[in-house]
C-alpha positions in Angstrom: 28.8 -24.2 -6.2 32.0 -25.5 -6.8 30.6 -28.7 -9.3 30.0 -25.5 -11.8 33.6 -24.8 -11.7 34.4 -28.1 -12.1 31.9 -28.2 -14.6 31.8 -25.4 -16.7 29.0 -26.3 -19.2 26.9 -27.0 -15.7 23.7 -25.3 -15.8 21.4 -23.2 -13.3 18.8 -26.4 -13.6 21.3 -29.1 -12.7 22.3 -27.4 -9.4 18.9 -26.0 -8.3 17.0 -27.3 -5.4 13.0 -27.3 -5.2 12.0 -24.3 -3.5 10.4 -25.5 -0.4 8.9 -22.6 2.0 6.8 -20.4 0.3 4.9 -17.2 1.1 2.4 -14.9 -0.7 3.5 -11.3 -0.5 0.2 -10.2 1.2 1.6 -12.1 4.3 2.1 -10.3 7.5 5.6 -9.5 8.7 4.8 -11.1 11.8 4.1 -13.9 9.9 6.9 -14.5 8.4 8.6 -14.2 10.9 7.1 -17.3 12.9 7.7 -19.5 9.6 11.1 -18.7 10.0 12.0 -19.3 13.4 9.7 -22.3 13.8 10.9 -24.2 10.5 14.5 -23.2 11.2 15.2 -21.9 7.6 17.2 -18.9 6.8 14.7 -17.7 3.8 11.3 -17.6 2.9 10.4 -17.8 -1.5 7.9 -14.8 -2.2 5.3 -15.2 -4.3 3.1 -12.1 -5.9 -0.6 -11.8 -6.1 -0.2 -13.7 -9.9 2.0 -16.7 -8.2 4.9 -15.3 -9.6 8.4 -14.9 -7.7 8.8 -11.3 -6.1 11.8 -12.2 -4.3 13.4 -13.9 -1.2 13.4 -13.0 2.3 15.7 -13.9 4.7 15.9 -12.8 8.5 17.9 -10.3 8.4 15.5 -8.7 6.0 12.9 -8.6 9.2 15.9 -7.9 11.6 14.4 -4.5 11.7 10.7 -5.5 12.3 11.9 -7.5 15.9 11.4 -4.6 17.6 8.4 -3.2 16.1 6.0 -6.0 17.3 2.7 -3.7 16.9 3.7 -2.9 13.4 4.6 -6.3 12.6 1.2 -7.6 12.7 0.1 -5.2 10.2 2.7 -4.5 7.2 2.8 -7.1 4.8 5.9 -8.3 3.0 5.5 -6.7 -0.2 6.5 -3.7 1.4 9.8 -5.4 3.4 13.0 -4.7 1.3 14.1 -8.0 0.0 16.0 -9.5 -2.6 14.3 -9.0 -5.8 14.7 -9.5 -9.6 16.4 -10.1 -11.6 16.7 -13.9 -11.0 18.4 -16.6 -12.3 17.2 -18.8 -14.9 17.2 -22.9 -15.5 19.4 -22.4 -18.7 21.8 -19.8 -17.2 25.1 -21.1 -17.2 26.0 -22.4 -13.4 29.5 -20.0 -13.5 27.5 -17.0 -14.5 24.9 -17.6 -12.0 27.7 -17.9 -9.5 29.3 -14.6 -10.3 26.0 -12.9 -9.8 25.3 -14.1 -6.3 28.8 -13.0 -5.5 28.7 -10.0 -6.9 25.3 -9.5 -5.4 26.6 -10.8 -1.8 23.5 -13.6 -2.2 23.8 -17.0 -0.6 20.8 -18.3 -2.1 19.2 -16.8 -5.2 15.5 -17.8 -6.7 15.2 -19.7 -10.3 12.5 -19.0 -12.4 10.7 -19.8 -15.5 10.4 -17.5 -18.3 7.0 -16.4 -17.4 8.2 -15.3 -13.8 7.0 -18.8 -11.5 10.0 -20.1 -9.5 10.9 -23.5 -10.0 13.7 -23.9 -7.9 16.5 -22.2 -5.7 20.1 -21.5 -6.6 22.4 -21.9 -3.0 26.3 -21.5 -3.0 
């Protein structure tokens, strides 16, 4: 993050990555937890029943589930607490953005369009 404070007319869009692991929210904790550990990322893009972004998981939102193995395979990850909305948007201004996340303790944070589909990721 620290071309928008270099840049301070940077935008959201020029800093954004693609999203590249995605999950519906109807997945199974247990599920998401082997996408994790076997791709080696530290978060998973949600996606609701409608495509749009319902927020990002990261592992230690299914620290608690490790234990639970029986229950994982059963609870889906629309009912895990994870980082949802608001998100950020292409046109947001990359310092505002950036004041978000740290206000909001995120390291990455989930870009959308303004009908609600991500389009990209926001990482400091």
């Amino acid at each position: 993050m620290t071309l928008a404070l270099e840049h301070p007319t940077a935008t959201v869009g020029d800093l954004m990555n693609l999203p590249t692991l995605q999950i519906s929210d109807d997945v199974t904790v247990d599920t998401a937890m082997h996408i994790l550990q076997s791709s080696g990322a530290d978060h998973l893009l949600v996606r609701d029943e409608d495509g749009r972004c319902a927020g990002l998981l990261t592992r230690p939102h299914l620290a608690p589930f490790h234990a639970r193995s029986w229950y994982t395979d059963h609870t889906p990850v629309r009912d895990v607490a994870l980082d949802r909305a608001p998100f950020a948007t292409a046109d947001m201004p990359a310092t505002t953005a950036a004041a978000a996340m740290r206000s909001r303790d995120l390291r990455a944070w989930p870009v959308v369009d303004h009908d609600g589909h991500a389009i990209g990721l926001l990482s400091l």
